[in-house]
N, C-alpha and C positions, 0 to 999 in steps of 0.2 A: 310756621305760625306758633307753634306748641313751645317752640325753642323760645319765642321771643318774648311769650308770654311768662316763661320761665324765669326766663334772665328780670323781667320787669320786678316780679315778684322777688327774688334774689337783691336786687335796687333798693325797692319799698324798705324788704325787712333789714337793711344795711341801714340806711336811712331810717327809722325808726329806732332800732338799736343805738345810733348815735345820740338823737332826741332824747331816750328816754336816759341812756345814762349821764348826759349834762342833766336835764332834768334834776335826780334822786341826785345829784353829786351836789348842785347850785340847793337845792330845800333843805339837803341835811347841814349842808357848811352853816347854812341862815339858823336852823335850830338849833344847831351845836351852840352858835355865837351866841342864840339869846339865853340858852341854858347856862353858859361861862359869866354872862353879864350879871345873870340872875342872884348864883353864888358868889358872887365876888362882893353886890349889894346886898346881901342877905345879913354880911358884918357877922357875927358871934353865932348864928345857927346854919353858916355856909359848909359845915360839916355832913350837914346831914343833903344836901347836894349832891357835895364829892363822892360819897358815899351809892348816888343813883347813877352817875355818872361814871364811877368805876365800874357796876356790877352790871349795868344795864337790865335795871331793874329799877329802877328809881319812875317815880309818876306813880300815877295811878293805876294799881291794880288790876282795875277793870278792861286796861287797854293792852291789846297783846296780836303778836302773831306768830302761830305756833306752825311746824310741817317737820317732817322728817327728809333728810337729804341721805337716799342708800341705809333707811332702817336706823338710822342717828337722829334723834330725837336733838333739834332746835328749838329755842323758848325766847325771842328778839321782845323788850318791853319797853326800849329806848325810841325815842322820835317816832315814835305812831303818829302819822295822820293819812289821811286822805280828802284828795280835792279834786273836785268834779269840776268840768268847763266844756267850753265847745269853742271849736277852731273851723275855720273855713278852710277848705282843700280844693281849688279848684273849681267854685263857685259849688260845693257840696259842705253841707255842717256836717261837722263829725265831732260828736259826744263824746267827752273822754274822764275819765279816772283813774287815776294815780293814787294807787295807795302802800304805802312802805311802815315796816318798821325794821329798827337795828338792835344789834346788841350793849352799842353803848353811848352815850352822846358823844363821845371823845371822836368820831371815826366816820368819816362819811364813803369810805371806800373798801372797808373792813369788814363784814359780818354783818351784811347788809341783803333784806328780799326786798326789790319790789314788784307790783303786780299795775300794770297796764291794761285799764279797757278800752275802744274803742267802738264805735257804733254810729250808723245814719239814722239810727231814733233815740231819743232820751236813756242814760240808763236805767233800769230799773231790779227789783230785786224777784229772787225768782226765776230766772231766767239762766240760761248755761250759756259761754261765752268763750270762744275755741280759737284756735291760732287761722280763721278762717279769712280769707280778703273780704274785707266790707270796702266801697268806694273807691279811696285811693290809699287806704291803708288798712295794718294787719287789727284784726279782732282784737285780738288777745296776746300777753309774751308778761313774762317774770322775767326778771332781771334780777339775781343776785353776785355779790362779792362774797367770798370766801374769806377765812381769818386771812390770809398770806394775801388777798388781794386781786387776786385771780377772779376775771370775771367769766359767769357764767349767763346763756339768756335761752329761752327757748327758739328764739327766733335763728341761733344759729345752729338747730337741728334739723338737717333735711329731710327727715319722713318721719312718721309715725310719731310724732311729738305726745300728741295723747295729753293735750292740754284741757283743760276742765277748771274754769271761771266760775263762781254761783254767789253771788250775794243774794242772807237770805234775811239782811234785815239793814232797811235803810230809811233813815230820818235826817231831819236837818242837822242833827249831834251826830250822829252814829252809823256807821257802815258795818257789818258782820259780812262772813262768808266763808267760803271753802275754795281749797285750789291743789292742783297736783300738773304733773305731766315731767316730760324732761327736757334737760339742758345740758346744752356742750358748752365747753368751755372756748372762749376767745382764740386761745393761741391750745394748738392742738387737738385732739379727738377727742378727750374726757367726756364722758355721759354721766349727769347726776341725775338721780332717779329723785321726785317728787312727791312726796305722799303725804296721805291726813293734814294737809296743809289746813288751816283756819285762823281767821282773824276777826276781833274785835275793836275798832281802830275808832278814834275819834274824828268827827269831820268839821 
């Protein structure tokens, strides 16, 4: 029984991992584009575009998701958003929010976190949110791309992930929060250690 319950969960978070990374790969392609369209209309000040778009730094200031991967400080200011929805699993709602930022508009597969919630009640702020099973899917999982493209997720670390979700400020604009835990990487054993993770993301 233990076994089968295992393997299920093993299913889920495969299933899930596939989800989430069409998901951030399908939202970032669509921002990239509207961002390319934007400078290309801009005519005579499409400079100062190119310029957000190289550095991934471009937008608004205020909008950021910052963590450390193994004590290496990341600073992603590119395609911030987050969007909250609810999906039916099996005649169960499950609450969900996605929220990513990158380092550059140019890259939807490159230097890329995102952060997956999941829940059978509304999400709200305040609250901690852990790689735990709710209904028929996982709580919580990060999903990042590395510069070289190598994907990493928490979902495909077998024990002690040590995942930690908290949004501690959420409105109809704005989503904030904190996040940490680890992640293996897709193809082989790699463990990237997740720390002082935080973001302030526009919704």
């Amino acid at each position: 029984m233990q076994y089968l319950f295992q393997a299920k969960i093993r299913q889920m978070k495969k299933n899930q991992l596939y989800a989430l990374t069409l998901l951030f790969a399908i939202i970032s392609f669509g921002l990239s584009s509207c961002s390319k369209e934007k400078s290309f209309s801009s005519g005579g000040s499409g400079g100062t575009g190119g310029t957000g778009g190289g550095g991934g730094t471009g937008g608004s200031s205020s909008y950021f998701m910052k963590f450390k991967i193994n004590g290496v400080q990341k600073e992603f200011n590119a395609n911030t958003f987050a969007v909250f929805s609810s999906i039916d699993i099996v005649g169960t709602t499950i609450y969900t929010a996605s929220i990513q930022g990158t380092f550059s508009t140019s890259s939807s597969t490159t230097n890329l976190m995102g952060i997956n919630i999941n829940d059978i009640t509304p999400i709200v702020a305040n609250k901690d949110y852990s790689d735990a099973t709710v209904g028929q899917t996982i709580q919580g999982a990060l999903l990042y791309f590395d510069a070289t493209g190598e994907q990493y997720s928490t979902l495909l670390v077998p024990t002690d992930v040590n995942l930690k979700i908290r949004i501690t400020e959420l409105t109809s604009t704005v989503v904030a929060g904190t996040f940490s835990g680890k992640m293996q990487a897709m193809t082989g054993t790699t463990v990237l250690n997740v720390t002082e993770g935080s973001f302030r993301i526009k919704r």
